[in-house]
C-alpha positions, 0 to 999 in steps of 0.5 A, spaced: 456 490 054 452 497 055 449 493 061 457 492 064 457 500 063 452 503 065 454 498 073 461 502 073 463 510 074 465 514 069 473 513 070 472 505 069 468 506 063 473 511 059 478 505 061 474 499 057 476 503 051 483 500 052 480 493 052 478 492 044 476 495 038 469 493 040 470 497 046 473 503 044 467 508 043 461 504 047 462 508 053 460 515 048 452 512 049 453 512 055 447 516 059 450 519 065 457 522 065 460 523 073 466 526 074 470 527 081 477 531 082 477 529 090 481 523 087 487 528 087 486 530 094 488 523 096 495 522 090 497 530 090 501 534 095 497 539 097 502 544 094 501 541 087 494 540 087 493 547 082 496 545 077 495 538 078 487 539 078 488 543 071 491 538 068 485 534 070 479 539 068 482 538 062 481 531 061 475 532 064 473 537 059 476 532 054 471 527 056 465 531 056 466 532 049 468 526 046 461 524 050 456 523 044 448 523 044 445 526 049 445 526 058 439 523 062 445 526 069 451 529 070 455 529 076 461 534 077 466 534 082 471 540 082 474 545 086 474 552 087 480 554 081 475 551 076 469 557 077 475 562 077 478 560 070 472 559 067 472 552 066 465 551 070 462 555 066 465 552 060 462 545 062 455 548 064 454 551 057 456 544 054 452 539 057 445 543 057 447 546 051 451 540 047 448 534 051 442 536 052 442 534 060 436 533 063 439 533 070 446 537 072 449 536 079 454 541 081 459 541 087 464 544 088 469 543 093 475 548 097 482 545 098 485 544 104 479 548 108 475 546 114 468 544 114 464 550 115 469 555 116 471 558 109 468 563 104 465 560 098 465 560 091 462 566 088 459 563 082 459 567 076 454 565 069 452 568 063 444 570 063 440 564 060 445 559 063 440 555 066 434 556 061 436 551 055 429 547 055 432 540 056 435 541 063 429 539 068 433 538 075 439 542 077 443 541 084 448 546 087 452 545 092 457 549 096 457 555 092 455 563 094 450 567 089 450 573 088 445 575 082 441 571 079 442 572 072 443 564 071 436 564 073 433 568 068 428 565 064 429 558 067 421 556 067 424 549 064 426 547 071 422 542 075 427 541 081 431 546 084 436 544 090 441 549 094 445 546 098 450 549 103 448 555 099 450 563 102 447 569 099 447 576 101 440 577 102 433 572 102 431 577 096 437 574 092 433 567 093 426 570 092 427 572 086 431 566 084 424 562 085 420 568 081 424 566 075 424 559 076 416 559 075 415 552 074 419 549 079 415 542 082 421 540 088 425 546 091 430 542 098 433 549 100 439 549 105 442 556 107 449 556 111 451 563 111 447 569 110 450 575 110 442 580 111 437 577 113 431 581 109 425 577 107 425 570 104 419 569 099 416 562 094 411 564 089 408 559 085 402 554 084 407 549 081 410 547 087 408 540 091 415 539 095 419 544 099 424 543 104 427 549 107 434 548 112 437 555 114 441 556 120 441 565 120 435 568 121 430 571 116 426 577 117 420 574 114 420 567 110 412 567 105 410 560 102 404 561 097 404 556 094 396 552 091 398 545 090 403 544 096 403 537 099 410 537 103 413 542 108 419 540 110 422 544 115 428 542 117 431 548 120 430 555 121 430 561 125 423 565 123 419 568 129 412 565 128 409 571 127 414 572 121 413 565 118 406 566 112 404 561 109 398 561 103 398 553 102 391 550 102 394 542 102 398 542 107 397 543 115 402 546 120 401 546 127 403 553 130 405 550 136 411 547 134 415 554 135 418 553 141 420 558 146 424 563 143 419 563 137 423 559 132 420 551 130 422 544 131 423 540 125 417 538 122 414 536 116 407 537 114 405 531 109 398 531 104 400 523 102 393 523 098 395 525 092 401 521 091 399 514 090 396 517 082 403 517 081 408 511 079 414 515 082 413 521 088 420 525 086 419 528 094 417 523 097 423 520 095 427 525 097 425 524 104 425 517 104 433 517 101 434 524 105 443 524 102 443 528 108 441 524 114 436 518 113 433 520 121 429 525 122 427 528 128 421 533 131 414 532 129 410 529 123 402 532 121 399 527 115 393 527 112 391 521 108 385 516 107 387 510 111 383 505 107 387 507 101 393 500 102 397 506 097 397 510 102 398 506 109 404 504 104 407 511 104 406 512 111 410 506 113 415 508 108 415 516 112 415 513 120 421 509 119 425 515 117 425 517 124 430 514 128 428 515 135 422 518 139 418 523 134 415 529 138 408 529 136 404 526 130 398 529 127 393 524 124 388 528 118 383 523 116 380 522 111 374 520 107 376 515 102 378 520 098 383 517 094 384 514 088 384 507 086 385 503 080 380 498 078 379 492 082 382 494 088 379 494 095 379 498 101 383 494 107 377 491 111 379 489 118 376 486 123 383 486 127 387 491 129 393 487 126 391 485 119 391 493 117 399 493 118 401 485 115 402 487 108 409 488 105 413 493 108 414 493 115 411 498 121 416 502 124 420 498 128 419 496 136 424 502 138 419 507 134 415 512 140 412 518 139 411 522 144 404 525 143 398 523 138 393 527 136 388 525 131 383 530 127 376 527 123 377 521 127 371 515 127 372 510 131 366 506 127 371 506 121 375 500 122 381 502 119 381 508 123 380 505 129 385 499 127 391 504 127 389 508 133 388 501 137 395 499 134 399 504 136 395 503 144 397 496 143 405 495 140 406 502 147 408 506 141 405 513 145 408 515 151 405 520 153 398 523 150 392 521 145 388 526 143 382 525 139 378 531 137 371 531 138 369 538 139 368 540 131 362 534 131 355 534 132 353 532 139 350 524 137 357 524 133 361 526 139 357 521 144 359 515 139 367 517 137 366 518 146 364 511 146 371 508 141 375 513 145 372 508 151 374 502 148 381 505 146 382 507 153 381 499 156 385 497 150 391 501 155 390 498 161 397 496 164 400 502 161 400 506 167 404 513 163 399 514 156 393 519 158 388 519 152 382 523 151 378 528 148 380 536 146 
């Protein structure tokens, strides 16, 4: 019976209590509680939806407190009237302090505005309201900040997303992240800023950020050691403007366009994720809620002998829906872990690198540049990735291999498989490949 729960919506579940007795307080245990009002919109007549949506905060509320045990998640849907009234508030205190919820989802919603073309919703909280040492991951979305007194002493959170957020000013965001020390995964989204003012993430906890802002920033400063995601979806920052202290990432300055403002890229060190059972950034990427397709250009740093990590980069090129901009490869020397028994892939065809479980991109798949770093044509992994891409016509334009960084016997071999890759291409008039 609490496998049939845990399959239906919160709303389903509370109805089983009519079937029987047996079922009266099963759905209490539950471990995720998700409550959405937008089902009023669709019955309501607008001119009654206030009042309406009273009523339903109250069964709401009456929900969240009949719930017994502690909550994994919790999902809440509301409208605007509900952070005025204080019953925002009110949830928030009960499912982190009552309920011990690890990861809170809040989203508020506007009656009767048009997308993009409202004030948001200031949402006022006491101090502390987000520092109870259960809550590890909190999701905000449509909502304005003002102070940053919800956030005081928030060192438990790990995961941090704001979405569709406005802010008078990046400092109101600064501080946010300097009292949020622990924080591992940041997903920023800035819709509406007001001064523009400096941006600034302090923090060697940090492995993942993704940063979408469509005003511009004065200045936006990244410290962060352990970083091995930068996610850049959008942001208006000259380049000169944009400081960035994180040793694990690399980011090509040349994606600044014209104006000084970047394409959309993400820098990715992949080789520290395969450690893990479970990379909550890589998913994020992966299952973007947003946009699944991703557009601009890719740098990745990976041991391609490592089968973990071929996997994952296959998972992230599939994200890309049509022609990646450029993609820069990082090699490196069999540095990632592996558990006991396992092998490195040893190819003596370019195919077999690429036959394991899940599928390379797809035949639509087309970068336009390759550029590849620490690249050694006498490791068969490495040239079995480079030929692959020659091969399936994958490249449009230009593969680029560096050389100019080794010695000159090194230069002369990587010359000579750059050699061979070149007759590989023969029949695709349009792909240069050479040396820089």
């Amino acid at each position: 019976m609490h496998m049939f729960l845990s399959r239906l919506s919160t709303e389903e579940a509370v109805k089983t209590s009519a079937v029987s007795r047996q079922w009266v307080d099963l759905w209490r245990c539950r471990p995720t509680l998700e409550l959405d009002m937008r089902k009023l919109m669709h019955t309501t007549p607008t001119r009654l939806m206030h009042e309406v949506s009273i009523e339903f905060a109250s069964s709401m509320t009456k929900v969240i407190k009949e719930h017994c045990g502690d909550l994994e998640s919790c999902v809440i849907h509301h409208y605007s009237s509900q952070c005025q009234d204080g019953t925002v508030e009110s949830w928030i205190d009960t499912v982190i302090r009552e309920k011990h919820t690890k990861d809170l989802t809040l989203v508020n919603h506007l009656i009767g505005c048009v997308r993009h073309h409202y004030e948001p919703t200031v949402l006022y909280l006491l101090p502390n309201s987000f520092s109870h040492r259960s809550l590890t991951s909190l999701s905000l979305r449509r909502f304005r900040l003002v102070s940053t007194h919800a956030f005081k002493n928030c060192s438990n959170l790990k995961i941090l997303k704001l979405l569709s957020i406005a802010i008078s000013e990046a400092d109101v965001l600064s501080r946010v992240f300097a009292a949020c020390s622990s924080l591992e995964v940041i997903v920023l989204e800035i819709h509406c800023l007001t001064r523009r003012g400096v941006l600034k993430i302090v923090n060697n906890n940090l492995k993942f950020l993704q940063v979408t802002s469509y005003n511009k920033i004065d200045r936006i400063e990244v410290h962060a050691t352990c970083l091995h995601v930068l996610d850049i979806k959008f942001i208006r920052c000259e380049r000169d403007n944009f400081i960035l202290v994180a040793p694990n990432v690399r980011f090509n300055r040349n994606y600044w366009i014209a104006r000084g403002y970047p394409y959309a890229h993400i820098s990715y060190d992949i080789s520290d994720l395969p450690q893990e059972k479970k990379s909550v950034w890589h998913d994020l990427m992966v299952n973007d809620i947003n946009d699944k397709k991703r557009h601009g250009s890719l740098s990745v740093s990976i041991d391609i002998s490592n089968p973990k990590e071929v996997d994952i980069l296959k998972e992230v090129l599939l994200m890309w829906g049509d022609e990646m901009k450029e993609l820069e490869i990082l090699f490196k020397e069999n540095n990632a872990y592996r558990e006991e028994g396992e092998r490195s892939i040893n190819c003596t065809s370019h195919e077999k690198l690429w036959e394991n479980t899940k599928p390379f991109p797809n035949t639509d798949f087309r970068v336009s540049t390759v550029r590849m770093y620490n690249f050694s044509g006498s490791n068969q992994e490495e040239f079995a990735f480079a030929s692959h891409f020659v091969m399936q016509n994958m490249v449009i334009e230009k593969m680029m291999i560096k050389t100019s960084s080794f010695s000159p016997m090194k230069k002369l071999k990587v010359e000579a498989d750059v050699t061979k890759l070149i007759e590989l291409s023969k029949g695709n008039e349009d792909l240069s490949i050479e040396c820089f």
